[in-house]
N, C-alpha and C positions, 0 to 999 in steps of 0.2 A: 705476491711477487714484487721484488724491491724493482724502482724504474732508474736506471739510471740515466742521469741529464748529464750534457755539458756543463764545464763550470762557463767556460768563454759567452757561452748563450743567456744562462742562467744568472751568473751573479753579473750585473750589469752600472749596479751601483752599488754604495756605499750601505743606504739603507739593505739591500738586497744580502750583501757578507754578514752584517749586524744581524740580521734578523736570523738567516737560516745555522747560520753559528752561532749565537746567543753571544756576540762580541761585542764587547764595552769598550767605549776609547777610553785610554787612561793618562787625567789630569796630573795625577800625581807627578811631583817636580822629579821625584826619585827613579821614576819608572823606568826613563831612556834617557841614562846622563851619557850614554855611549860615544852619540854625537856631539857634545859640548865640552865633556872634563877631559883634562889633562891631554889631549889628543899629540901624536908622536911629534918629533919635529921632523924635517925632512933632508937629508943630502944632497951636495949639491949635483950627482948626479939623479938621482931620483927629480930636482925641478930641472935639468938640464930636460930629461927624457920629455915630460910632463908640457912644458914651453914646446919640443917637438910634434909632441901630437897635437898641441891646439892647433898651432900652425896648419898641419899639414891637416889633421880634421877641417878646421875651417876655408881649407882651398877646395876642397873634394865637397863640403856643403854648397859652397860658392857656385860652382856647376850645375850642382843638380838636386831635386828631393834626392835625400839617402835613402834607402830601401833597410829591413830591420839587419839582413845580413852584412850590410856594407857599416853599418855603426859600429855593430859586434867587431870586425876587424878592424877599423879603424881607431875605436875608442874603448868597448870595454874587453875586448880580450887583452890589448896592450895592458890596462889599469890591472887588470888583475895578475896578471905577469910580472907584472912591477911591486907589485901589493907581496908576492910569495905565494897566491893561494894554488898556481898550479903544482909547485915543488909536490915530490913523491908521499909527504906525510898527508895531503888533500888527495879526498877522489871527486871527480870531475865528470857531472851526469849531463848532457842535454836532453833536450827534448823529454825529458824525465816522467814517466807517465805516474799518476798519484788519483786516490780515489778519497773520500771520506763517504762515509754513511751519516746519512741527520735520523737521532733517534726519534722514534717516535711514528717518523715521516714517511718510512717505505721507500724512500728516495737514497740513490747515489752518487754524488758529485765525482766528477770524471775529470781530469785536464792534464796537460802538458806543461812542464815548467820547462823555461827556456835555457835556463842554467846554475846549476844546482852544485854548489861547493858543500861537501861534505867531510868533515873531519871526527875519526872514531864513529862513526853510526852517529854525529851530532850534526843537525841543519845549519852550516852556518850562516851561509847564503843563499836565497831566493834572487834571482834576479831577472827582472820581464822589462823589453824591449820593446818598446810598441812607438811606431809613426806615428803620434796623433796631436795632435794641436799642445796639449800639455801631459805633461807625464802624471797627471795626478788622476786621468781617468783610466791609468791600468791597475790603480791602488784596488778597487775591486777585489779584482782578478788575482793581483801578489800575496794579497791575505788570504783569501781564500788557499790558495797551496800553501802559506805558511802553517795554516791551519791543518794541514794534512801531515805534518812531523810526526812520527813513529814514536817520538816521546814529549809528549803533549806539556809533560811540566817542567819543561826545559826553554827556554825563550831559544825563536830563530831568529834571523834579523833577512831583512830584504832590501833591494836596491831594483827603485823603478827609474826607467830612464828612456827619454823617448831622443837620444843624441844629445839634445842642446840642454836639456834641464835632468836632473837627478833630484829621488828623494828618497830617504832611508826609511823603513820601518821597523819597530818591533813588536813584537807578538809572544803570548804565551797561553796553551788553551788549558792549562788543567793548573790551581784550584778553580781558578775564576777566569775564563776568556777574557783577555784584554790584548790592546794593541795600540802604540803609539807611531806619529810621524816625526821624522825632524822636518826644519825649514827646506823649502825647494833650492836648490843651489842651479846657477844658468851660466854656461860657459860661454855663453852668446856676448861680443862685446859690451859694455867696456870691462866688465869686473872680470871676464871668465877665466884670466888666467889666475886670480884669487882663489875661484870657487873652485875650479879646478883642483887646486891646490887642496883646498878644504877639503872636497870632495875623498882625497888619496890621504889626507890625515884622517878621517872618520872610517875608510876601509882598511888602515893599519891600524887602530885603535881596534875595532870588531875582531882582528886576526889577533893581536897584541890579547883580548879577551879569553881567547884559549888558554892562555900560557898558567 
């Protein structure tokens, strides 16, 4: 009888996603040019908005630790509103429950994705919220559910983000598991209203991907 685990308990690290998914990171320059080419330009109401929520994000950080829900409304439900992915052609999951089976293993990986952009039955976005010193130890946890996509040879892309820093993934499990990061981008002064910026050009690029 198959057991199944949390993934939140269970994949805990890096080596932990690799090993129980047989996932390769991929060097290749080709692999995730999503985050770097051609990336959209932006309107000026689009950096007018974008200057607003630093602002106003950064007065509300000022106060107090944020909590995962108070970022979501402050930072990433705005960005995605902004981006187009809530409009009616996107379906919008949270708390999204997702399981994988590891063959061999008798084992079931179990989790919750935080918010799950869906366009045609295609993954487009994963994205996991986590309070923790840096946002690259939810990386784990984002692959692992990228890894859980209903059509494996299809790349998803993910966006980990703990408030002040963001970082994109991509992932694809079938012929060959592989998954790349871009650079950590930090909104935190002095650059943030750059990376910001950068930030809402590489999730218009990702949506601009569908087309």
């Amino acid at each position: 009888m198959a057991v199944t685990l949390p993934i939140s308990k269970t994949i805990l690290s890096i080596a932990d996603v690799e090993d129980k998914f047989q996932l390769l990171p991929c060097t290749a320059p080709t692999f995730f040019r999503e985050w770097q080419d051609n990336l959209p330009e932006l309107t000026e109401i689009e950096k007018a908005v974008l200057d607003r929520l630093l602002v106003r994000f950064a007065a509300h950080r000022r106060r107090r630790i944020l909590a995962e829900g108070a970022v979501d409304k402050l930072m990433i439900s705005p960005l995605l509103d902004l981006v187009g992915f809530y409009e009616p052609e996107y379906e919008v999951r949270t708390e999204e429950s997702v399981e994988f089976a590891l063959e061999g293993d008798e084992e079931i990986l179990r989790g919750r994705i935080d918010t799950l952009i869906v366009h045609e039955k295609l993954w487009v976005l994963v994205i996991e919220a986590k309070r923790t010193i840096m946002a690259s130890l939810a990386m784990p946890q984002a692959l692992s559910y990228m890894m859980c996509n209903p059509q494996p040879d299809i790349p998803s892309f993910g966006m980990i983000t703990n408030g002040d820093e963001f970082i994109f993934l991509k992932a694809i499990a079938q012929p060959t598991p592989l998954y790349s990061a871009s650079r950590s981008y930090s909104i935190f002064f002095p650059t943030g209203s750059q990376d910001l910026v950068e930030v809402f050009r590489v999730l218009k690029k990702i949506k601009n991907h569908l087309k």
